[in-house]
N, C-alpha and C positions, 0 to 999 in steps of 0.2 A: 444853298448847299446843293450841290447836284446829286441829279438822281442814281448813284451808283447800284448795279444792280448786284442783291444779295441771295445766296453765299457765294463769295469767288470758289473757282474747282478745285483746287485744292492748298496748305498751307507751303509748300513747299514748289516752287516755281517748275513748272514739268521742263519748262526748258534746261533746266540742270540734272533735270533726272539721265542719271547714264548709265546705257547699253550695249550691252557687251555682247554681241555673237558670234559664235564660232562655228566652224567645219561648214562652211557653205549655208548656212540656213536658209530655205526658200526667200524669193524678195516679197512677197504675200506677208511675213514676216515684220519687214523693212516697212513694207508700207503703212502698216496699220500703228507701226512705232514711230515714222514720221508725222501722220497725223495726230499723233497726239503733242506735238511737239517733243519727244525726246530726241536728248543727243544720241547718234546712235555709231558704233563701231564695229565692222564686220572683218573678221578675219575666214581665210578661206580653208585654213588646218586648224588642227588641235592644239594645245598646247600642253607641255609636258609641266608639271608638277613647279617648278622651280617659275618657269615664264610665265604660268597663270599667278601664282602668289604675287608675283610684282607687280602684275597687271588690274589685280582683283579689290586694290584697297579702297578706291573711288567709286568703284561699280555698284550700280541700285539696282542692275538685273541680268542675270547672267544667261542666255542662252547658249545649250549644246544641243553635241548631238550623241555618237556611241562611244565615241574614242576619247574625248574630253576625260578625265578623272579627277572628281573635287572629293578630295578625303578631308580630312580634320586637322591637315595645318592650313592646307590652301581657304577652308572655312575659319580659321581664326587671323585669317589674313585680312577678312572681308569684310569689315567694320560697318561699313555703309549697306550689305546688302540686304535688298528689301524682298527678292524673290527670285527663284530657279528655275530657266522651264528647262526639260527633255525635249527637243523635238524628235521624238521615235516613241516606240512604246516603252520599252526597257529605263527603269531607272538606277540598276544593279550598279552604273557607273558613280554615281552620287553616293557619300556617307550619310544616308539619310537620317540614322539615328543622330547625329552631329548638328546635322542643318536643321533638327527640331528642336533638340536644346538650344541652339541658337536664335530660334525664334524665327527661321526660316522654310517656307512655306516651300516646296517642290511639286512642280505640273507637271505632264506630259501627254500624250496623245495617244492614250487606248483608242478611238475609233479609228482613226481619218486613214490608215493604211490597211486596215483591215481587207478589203476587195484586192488590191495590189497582191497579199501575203496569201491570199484563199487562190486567184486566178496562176501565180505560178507554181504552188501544190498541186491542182488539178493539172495545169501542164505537165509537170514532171510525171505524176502518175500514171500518165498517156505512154509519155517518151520512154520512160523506167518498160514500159508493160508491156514495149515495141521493142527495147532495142535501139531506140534510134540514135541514141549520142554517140555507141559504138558503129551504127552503118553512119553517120555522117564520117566523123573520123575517119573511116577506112576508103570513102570517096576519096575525102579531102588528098588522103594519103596515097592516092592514084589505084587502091585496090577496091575490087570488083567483089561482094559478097552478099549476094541476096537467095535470102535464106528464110524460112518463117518458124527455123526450132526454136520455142522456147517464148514465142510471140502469142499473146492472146491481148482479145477486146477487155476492155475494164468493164461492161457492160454485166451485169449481175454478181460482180465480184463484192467485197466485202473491203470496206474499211474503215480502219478500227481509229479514232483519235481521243490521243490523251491529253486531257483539258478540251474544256468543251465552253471557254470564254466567247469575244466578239470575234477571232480568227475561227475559231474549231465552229461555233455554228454556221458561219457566212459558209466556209466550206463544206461543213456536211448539207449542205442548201444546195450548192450548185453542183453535187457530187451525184446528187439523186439524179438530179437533170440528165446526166450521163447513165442510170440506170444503176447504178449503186446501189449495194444495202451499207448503210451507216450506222454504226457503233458508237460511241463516246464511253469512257470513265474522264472524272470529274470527282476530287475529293468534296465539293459543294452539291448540290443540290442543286440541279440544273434543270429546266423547262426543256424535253425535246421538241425542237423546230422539224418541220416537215414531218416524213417518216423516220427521223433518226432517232435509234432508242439506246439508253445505257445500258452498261453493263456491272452487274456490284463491285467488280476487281477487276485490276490490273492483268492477271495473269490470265483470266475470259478471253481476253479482250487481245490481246497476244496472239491467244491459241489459236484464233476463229476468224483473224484478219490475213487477207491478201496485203494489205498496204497499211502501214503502221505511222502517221505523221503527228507530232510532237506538237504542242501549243500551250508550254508551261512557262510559266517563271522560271528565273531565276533563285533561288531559294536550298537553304541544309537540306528538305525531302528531298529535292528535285536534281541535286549535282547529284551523276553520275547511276542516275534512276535504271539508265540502261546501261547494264554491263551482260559479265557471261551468260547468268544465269534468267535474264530476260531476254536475249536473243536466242539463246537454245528454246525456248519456249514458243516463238514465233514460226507459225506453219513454214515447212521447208517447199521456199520457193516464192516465200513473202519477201516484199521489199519495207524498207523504213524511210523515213522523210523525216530531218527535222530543220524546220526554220527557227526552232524558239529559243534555246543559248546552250552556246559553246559546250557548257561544262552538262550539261544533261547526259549526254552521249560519252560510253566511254571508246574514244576513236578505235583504241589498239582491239578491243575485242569484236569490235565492226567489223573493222578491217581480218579477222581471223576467221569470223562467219560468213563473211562475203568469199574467203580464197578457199574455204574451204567446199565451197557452195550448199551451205546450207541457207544463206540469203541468197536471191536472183538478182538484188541490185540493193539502191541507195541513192538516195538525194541529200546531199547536206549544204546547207547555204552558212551555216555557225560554227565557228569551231573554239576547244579551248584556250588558243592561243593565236590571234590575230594580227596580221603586220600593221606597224603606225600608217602610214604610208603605203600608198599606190607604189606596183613595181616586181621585179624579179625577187626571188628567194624566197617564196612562201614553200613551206615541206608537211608534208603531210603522210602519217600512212598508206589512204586513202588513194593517194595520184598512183594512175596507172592500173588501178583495177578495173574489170569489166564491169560494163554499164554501173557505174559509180558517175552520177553527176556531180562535180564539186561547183558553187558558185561562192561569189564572195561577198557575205552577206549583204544580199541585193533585194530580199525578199518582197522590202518595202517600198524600193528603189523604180519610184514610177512619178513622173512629172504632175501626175493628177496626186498619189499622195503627199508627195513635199510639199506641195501648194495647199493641201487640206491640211498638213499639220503644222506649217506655218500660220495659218490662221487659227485653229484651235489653240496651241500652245501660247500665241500671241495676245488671243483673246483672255486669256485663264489670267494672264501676268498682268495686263492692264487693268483686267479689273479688280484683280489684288491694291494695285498700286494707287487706283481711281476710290475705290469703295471699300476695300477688303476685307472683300469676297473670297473666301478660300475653299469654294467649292470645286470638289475635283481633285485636290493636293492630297499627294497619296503621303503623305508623312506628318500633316497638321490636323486639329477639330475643323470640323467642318462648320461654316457659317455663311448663310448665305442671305445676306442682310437687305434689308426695305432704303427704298429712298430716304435721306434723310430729310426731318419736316424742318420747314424756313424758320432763321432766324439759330439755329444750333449748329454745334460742332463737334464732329464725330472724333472721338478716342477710340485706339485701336492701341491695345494692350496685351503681350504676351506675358506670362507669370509660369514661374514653377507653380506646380498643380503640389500646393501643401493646405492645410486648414488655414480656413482663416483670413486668406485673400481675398475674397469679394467685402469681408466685415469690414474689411483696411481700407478700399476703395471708397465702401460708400460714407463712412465715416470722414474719409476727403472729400464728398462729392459734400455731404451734410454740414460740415465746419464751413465748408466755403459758401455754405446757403443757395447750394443749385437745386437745380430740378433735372430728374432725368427723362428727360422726353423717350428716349428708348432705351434697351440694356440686353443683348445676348451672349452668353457664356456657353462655349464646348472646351469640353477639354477632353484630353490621354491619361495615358500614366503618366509621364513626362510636362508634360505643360497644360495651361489652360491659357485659351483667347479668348478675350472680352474687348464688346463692340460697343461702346453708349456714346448718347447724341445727350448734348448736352446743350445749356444757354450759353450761347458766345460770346459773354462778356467776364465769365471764368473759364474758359475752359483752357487756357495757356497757364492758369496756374494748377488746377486741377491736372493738365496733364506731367505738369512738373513736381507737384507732389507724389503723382502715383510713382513718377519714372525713379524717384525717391526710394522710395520702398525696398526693402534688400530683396525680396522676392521678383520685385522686376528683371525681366530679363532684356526687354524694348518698349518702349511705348510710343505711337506719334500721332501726331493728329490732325486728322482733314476736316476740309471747310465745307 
């Protein structure tokens, strides 16, 4: 009998495992999905609602990026899907409560853009503090206008950020560099980096900032946090910056503190309503005010971070799919599992989180007279995952009993 060597990598042939990317995803991406042998599909846009369902019933792993939208029918399209990544930070575009009942796991890339998103806040804060987007313009436009009203150094100036995550510290880090004092609020509990210290409230932290830059979620606190009565609050002659989403910012009362000059400028890269598509006809309050930067959210939009969150997000999915691993998934328990020992087969089990299901399981595991060599359970409110390595010579029926169970929501199992 030849010597076959045991455990093959997984029960399910990776060469059929299929991958789905959309809106460009870096090829760092590509590659790390090629070596594993998956089949892989890149598409260079999004897909609207109707073209992703069609597309999504075969698919074992879906990658996007901002524009993509997977709500709750395109998730009951998805029969085969094993895991989601974001490549970006934001996962507001995902029905996340959905893809957990599902028993679908969601990645994305809190770090890898984070330098990209800190380095063009500190640029704009410069340009905003100068003037300069308006004297290039006026070059460009064949007029002459060098003038220093209304232009100061950032150099002992004050700025204030709310959310004080892996963006807001990188930035208040390199902001000092420039001679900054640095402020943060932060509803958590946050360690200040360098000299940057918090402030107990929002409204402090307004009153006492030159430069006001945003680095929240998406979240019910957080839409529309800044309206009238937080920008009349901000020193006159303060500017605001936000890269962190659309719906934070309320544009129309921006736009009425800036014309009235009670703001000296503004940077926005987000806004509440985005074009699908590159091209003409984006409208905004916004266009056409002085010193008002508008970009289109580009924040992240740097060849070193596509490339770093192509391989983070890449890495999170693989090894979901190799080991699963769901460490990092911001909408599943977290488990972060050991080699499995020779000779066993690992089950990977989602359940509704009701009484009673673990007693179910191992009452299958014990009829069937196995052994469990390992066993980790996390759960939510919503679901519980359960990891066990089991003897390989039940464990195809042990996992068919569990997937039995009315409380199953998925179960499959690696070699």
């Amino acid at each position: 009998m030849p010597n076959t060597p045991f455990p093959p990598p997984t029960s399910f042939p990776k060469t059929q495992i299929k991958v789905l990317l959309l809106e460009n995803v870096h090829a760092s991406a590509h590659e790390l999905f090629d070596a594993e042998g998956f089949q892989v599909e890149a598409l260079g846009h999004a897909l609207k609602d109707d073209e992703l369902a069609a597309k999504i019933e075969n698919v074992h792993v879906l990658g996007i990026r901002s524009k993509t939208q997977v709500r709750a029918p395109v998730l009951a399209k998805a029969k085969r899907l094993l895991s989601l990544g974001c490549f970006c930070i934001g996962t507001n575009q995902v029905e996340l409560d959905d893809a957990n009942r599902r028993g679908v796991p969601v990645f994305n890339a809190p770090f890898s853009n984070t330098r990209s998103v800190a380095e063009m806040i500190l640029a704009e804060i410069v340009v905003l503090s100068r003037q300069i987007g308006d004297r290039s313009r006026e070059v460009h436009e064949g007029v002459w206008k060098k003038t220093a009203a209304g232009c100061h150094e950032v150099r002992g100036k004050t700025l204030g950020l709310i959310g004080y995550g892996h963006i807001g510290r990188q930035l208040g880090v390199v902001a000092e560099s420039l001679g900054m004092r640095v402020v943060f609020y932060d509803i958590a509990t946050r360690l200040p980096m360098g000299n940057n210290r918090p402030v107990p409230a929002l409204g402090e932290l307004l009153e006492q900032s030159d430069f006001v830059s945003l680095h929240v979620p998406e979240t019910a606190a957080t839409k529309g946090m800044i309206g009238p009565e937080e920008l009349s609050r901000m020193k006159k002659g303060a500017h605001l910056l936000n890269a962190s989403r659309g719906t934070v910012v309320q544009i129309p009362a921006l736009a009425e503190a800036l014309k009235k000059k009670h703001l000296a400028g503004a940077a926005i890269d987000v806004f509440p309503e985005e074009p699908e598509e590159n091209g003409p006809g984006f409208a905004s309050e916004l266009r056409g005010v002085p010193n008002v930067l508008l970009t289109p959210h580009i924040g992240g939009s740097t060849l070193e971070a596509q490339e770093a969150i192509g391989k983070e997000v890449a890495v999170s999915l693989i090894r979901y799919v190799n080991t699963g691993a769901t460490t990092g998934a911001v909408n599943f328990p977290q488990v972060e599992v050991p080699a499995p020992k020779p000779r066993t087969h690992r089950i990977l089990n989602v359940h509704k989180n009701v009484p009673g299901v673990l007693r179910d399981i191992n009452r299958i595991v014990s009829e069937r007279n196995a052994n469990i060599e390992s066993q980790i359970l996390s759960t939510d409110n919503q679901i519980g995952y359960l990891m066990m390595d089991i003897a390989h010579d039940v464990a195809e029926d042990v996992r068919a009993d569990i997937a039995a169970l009315e409380t199953n929501i998925r179960t499959r199992i690696l070699y």
